[in-house]
C-alpha positions in Angstrom: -70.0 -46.5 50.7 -71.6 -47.3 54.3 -72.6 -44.3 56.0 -70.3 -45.1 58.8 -67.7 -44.8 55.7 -68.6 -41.6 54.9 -68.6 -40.3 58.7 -65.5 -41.6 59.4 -63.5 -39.7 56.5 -65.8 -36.6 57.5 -64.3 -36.5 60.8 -60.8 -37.2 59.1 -60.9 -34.5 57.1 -61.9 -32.2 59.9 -58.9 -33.1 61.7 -56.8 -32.3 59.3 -58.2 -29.2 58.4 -58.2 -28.6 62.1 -54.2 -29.3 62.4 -54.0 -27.1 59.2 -55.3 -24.4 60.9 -52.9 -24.7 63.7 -49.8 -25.3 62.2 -50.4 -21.7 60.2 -51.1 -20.4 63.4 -48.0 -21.2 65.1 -46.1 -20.5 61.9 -47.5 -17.1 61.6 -46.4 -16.3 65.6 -43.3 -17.8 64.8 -42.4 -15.8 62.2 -43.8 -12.7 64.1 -42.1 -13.7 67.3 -39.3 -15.7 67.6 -37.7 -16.4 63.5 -36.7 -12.5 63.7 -33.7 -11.1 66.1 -34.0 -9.7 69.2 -33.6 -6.1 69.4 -34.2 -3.5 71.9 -36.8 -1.0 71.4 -36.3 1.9 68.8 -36.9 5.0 71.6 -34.5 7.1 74.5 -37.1 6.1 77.1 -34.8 2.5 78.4 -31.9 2.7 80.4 -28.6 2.5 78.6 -24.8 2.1 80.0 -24.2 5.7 80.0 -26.4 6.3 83.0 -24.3 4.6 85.2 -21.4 6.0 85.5 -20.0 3.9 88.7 -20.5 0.9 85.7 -17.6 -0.5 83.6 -17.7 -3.3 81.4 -15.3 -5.7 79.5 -16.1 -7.5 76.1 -17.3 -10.8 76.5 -17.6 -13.9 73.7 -17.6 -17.3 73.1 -18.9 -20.1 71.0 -22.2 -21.9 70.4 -22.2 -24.1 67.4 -19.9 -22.1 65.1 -21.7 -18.8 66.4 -20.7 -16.3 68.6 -22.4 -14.9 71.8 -21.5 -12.0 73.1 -21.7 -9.4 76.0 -20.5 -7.7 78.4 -18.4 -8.3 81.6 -19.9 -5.7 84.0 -18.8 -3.9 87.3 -18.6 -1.7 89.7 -15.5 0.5 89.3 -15.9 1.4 93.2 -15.4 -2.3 94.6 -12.4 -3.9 95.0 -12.9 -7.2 96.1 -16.1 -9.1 94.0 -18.3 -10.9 96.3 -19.2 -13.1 93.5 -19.6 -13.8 89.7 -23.3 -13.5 88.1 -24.1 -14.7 84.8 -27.3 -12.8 83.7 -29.8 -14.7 81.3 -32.2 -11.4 79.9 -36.1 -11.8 79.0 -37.7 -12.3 75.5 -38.2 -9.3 73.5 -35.0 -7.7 73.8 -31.3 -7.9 74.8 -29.7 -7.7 78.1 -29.1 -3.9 77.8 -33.0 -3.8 79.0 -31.4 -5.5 82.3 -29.3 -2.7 83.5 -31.7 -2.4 86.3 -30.5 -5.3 87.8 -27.1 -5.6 86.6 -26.4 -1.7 88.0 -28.0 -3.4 91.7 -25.8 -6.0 91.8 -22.9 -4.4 90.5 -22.9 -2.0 93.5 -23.7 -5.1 95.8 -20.3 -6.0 95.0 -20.5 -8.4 92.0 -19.4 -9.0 88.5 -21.9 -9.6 86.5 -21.8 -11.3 83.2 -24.9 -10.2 80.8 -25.2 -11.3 77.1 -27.5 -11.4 74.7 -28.9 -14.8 73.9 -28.6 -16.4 70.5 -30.3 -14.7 67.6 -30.5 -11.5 69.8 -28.5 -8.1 70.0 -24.7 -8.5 69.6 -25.1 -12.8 69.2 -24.9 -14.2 66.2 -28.0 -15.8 65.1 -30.5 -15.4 62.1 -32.9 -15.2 64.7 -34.0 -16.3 67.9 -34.9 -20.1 67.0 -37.3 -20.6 69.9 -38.0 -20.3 73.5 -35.6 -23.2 74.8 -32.9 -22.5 73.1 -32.0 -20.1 75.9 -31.4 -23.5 78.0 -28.3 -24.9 75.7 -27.0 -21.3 75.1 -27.1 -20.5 78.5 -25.3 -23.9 79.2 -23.1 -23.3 77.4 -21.9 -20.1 78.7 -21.8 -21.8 82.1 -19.5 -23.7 80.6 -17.2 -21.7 78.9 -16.7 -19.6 82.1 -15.5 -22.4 84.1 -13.2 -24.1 81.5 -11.5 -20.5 81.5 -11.9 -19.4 85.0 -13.2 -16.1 84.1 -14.7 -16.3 87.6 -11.0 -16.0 89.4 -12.5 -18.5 91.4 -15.2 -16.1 92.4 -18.6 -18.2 93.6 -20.8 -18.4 90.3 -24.0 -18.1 90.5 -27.1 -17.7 88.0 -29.4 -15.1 87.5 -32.6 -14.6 84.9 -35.7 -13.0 84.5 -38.6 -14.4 82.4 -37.1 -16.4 79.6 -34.1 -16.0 81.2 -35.7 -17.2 84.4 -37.1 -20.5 82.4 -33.2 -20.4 81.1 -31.7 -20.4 84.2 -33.9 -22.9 86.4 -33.5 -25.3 83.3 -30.0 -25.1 82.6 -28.9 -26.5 86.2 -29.3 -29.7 85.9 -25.8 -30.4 85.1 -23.8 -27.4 87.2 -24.5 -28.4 91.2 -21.2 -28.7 91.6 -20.5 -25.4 89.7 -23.3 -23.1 90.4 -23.4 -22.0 94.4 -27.3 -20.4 94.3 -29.6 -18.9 91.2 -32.4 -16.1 91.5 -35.2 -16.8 88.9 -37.6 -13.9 88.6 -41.2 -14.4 86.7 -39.8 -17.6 85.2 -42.4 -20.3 83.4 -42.3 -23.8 83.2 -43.3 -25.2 79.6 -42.2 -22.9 76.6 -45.4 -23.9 74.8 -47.9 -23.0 77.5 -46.3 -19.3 77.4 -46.5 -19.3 74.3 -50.2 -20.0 74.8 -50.6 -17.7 77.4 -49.5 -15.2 75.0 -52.0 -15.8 72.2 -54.6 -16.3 75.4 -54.2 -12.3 76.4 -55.4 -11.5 73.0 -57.7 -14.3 71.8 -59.1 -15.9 74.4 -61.7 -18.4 73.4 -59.9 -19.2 70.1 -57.0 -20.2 72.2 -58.5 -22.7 74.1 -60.0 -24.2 71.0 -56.6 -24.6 69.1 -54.7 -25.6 72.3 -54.5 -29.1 71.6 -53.1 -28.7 67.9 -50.5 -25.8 69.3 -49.1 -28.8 71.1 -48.9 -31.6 67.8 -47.8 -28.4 65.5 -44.9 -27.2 67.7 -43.6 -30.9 68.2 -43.5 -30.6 64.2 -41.6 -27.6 64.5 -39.0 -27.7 67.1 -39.3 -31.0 68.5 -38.6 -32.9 71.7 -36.0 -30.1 72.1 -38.9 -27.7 71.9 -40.3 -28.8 75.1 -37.5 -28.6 77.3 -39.5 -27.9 80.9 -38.2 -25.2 83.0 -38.6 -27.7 85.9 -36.2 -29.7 84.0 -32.6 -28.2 86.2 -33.3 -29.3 89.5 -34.2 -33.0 88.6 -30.5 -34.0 89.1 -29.5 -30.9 90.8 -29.5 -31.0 94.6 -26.9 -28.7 95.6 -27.5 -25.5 94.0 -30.2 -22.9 95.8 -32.7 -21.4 94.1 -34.9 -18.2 94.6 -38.4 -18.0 92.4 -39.7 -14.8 92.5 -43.2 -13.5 91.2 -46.0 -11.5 91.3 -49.7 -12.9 91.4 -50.9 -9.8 88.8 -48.3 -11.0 86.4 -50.2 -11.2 83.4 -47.5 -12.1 80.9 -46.8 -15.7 82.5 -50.0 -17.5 83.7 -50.2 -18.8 87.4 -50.5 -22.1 86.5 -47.3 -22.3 84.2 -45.5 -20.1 86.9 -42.5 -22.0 88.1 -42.9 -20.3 91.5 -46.4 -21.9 91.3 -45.0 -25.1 90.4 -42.5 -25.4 93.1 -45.4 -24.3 95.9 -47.0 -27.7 94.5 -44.1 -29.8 94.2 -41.5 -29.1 97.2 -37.8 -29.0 96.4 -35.4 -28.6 99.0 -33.2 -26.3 96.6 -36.2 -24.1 95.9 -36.6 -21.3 98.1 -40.0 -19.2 97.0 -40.9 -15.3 96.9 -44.4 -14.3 95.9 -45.8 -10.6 95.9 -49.3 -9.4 95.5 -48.5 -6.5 93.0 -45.2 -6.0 90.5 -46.7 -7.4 87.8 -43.7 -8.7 85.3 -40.8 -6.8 86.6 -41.4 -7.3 90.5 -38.5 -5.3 90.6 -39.3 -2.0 89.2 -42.7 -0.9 91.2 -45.7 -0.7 88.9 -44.8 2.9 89.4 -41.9 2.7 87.2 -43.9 0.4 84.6 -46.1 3.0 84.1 -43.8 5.8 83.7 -42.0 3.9 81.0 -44.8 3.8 79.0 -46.0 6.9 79.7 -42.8 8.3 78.6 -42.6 6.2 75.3 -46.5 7.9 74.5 -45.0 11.0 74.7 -41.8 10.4 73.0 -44.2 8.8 70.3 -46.4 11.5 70.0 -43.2 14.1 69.5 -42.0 11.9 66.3 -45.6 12.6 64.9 -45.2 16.3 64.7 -45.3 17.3 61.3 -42.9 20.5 62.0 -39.5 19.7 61.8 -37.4 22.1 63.2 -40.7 21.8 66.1 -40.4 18.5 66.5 -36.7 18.9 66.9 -36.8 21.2 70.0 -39.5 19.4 71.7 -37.3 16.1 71.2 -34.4 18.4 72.3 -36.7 19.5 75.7 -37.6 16.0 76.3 -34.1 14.0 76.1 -32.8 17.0 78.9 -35.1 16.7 80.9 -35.3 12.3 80.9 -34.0 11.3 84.1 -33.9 7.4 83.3 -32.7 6.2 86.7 -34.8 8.1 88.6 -37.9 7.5 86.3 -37.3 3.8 87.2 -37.5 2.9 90.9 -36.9 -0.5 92.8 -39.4 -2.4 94.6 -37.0 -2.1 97.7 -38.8 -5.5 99.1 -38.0 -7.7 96.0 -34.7 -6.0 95.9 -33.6 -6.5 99.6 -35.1 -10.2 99.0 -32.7 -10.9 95.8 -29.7 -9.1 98.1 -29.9 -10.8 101.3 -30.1 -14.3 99.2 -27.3 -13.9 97.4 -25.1 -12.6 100.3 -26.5 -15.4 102.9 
């Protein structure tokens, strides 16, 4: 064989090796990140129902492909007349019970607020969370059930997510302008794959760049065209519904560039309207203040649940569930709040 020959299989083989190597990458984050259920973390520190005692909530279900997903219909017990109806699309890594920060805010502004748990999270159904754009269809088709049945009561509808529920909600309104009156789209990305990357970036940095371009072949294998449902992908045929994209330039957890704030700065939409803060990290929302006090809070409550004493570890657990004050712990960022407010009421 020709030396060219030789090179040329050389090369061949490194390519596949190379593709390998990636698809075992992405299999080993998929299996560590989305092909397990969503559930909420295992600690007191979050804020839960009970806190809110103004709140009242209503089972909510309906279908998606012979599977059920469920929530909860929540509101206000104080207001009488609804402004509006609000379906809520929660982040990854969780369930929408990790949303009751925004869901108490704009109860108390006077709206219902649909939250459930997207599929293969929580109370859905769902061997697991499938991947990232599956929160598009689901979402969808929630939208949809709502308006067959007017569980709205002809209340305006309009959209809400943060994070993967932000990529859920700016992607899924492509087919709802006639539906959906306006949408608020906190810390939402644009391409499922690139925060996916992102991800694996905050932790290896140089190795990411290298496998980059086999991430991209690998996860067509996986999920495909599906798979890389774009973010950007709602307002394409939508030109009716407003939109609000909200983030923070020290977000770490969704890169600038795959930012969909970012995206719409570049590319002007007349439906986008944009909201960008220096500091609020991921949760805008919640000042940094309140970030940190959540995990300082989990540290301790971890470090309690180490003590070796039982009937000691019981009292100081005891001490520290009395004194956990979860809704003060957890303050808003009044500017992103007011923001979020005056758009939906304008």
């Amino acid at each position: 064989m020709e030396t060219w020959g030789i090179v040329l299989i050389v090369i061949i083989l490194i390519c596949l090796l190379y593709l390998l190597l990636c698809f075992a990458i992405l299999f080993l984050v998929c299996k560590k990140l989305f092909w397990v259920r969503g559930t909420d973390p295992d600690n007191p520190c979050y804020l839960r129902f009970e806190d809110y005692p103004f709140l009242k909530r209503e089972e909510y279900v309906c279908g998606y492909y012979g599977k059920a997903i469920r929530g909860y219909l929540y509101s206000d017990k104080n207001v009488i007349n609804p402004k509006g109806f609000i379906i809520l699309s929660h982040g990854f890594f969780g369930t929408h019970v990790q949303y009751l920060l925004d869901i108490s805010m704009l109860a108390k502004a006077g709206y219902l607020v649909l939250a459930y748990d997207q599929y293969g999270c929580g109370l859905s159904d769902g061997k697991n969370q499938d991947n990232l754009s599956v929160a598009i269809f689901v979402l969808e088709n929630v939208i949809h059930d709502v308006n067959k049945r007017h569980l709205n009561n002809d209340l305006p509808i309009y959209l809400y997510g943060h994070s993967w529920g932000g990529y859920a909600v700016s992607g899924a309104l492509k087919n709802y302008g006639d539906i959906v009156k306006k949408a608020v789209v906190r810390s939402g990305f644009v391409s499922p794959v690139k925060a996916g990357l992102n991800l694996l970036k905050m932790k290896f940095p140089k190795f990411s760049i290298f496998i980059s371009p086999g991430i991209y072949i690998s996860y067509f294998f996986f999920f495909g065209t599906k798979g890389f449902t774009k973010g950007t992908s709602g307002l394409k045929k939508n030109h009716k519904t407003e939109v609000l994209y909200i983030y923070a330039k020290n977000d770490k957890m969704i890169d600038n560039k795959n930012s969909l704030t970012t995206y719409y700065a570049r590319h002007h939409h007349k439906n986008a309207e944009l909201f960008v803060t220096e500091t609020g990290a991921h949760n805008s929302l919640l000042l940094e203040e309140g970030q940190e006090n959540y995990h300082k809070l989990v540290n301790t409550y971890k470090n309690i649940q180490q003590e070796s004493d039982e009937v000691l570890r019981k009292k100081k657990e005891d001490d520290f569930l009395l004194n956990l004050n979860r809704v003060q712990q957890y303050p808003y960022c009044d500017e992103v709040k007011n923001e979020i407010l005056s758009f939906l009421d304008d």
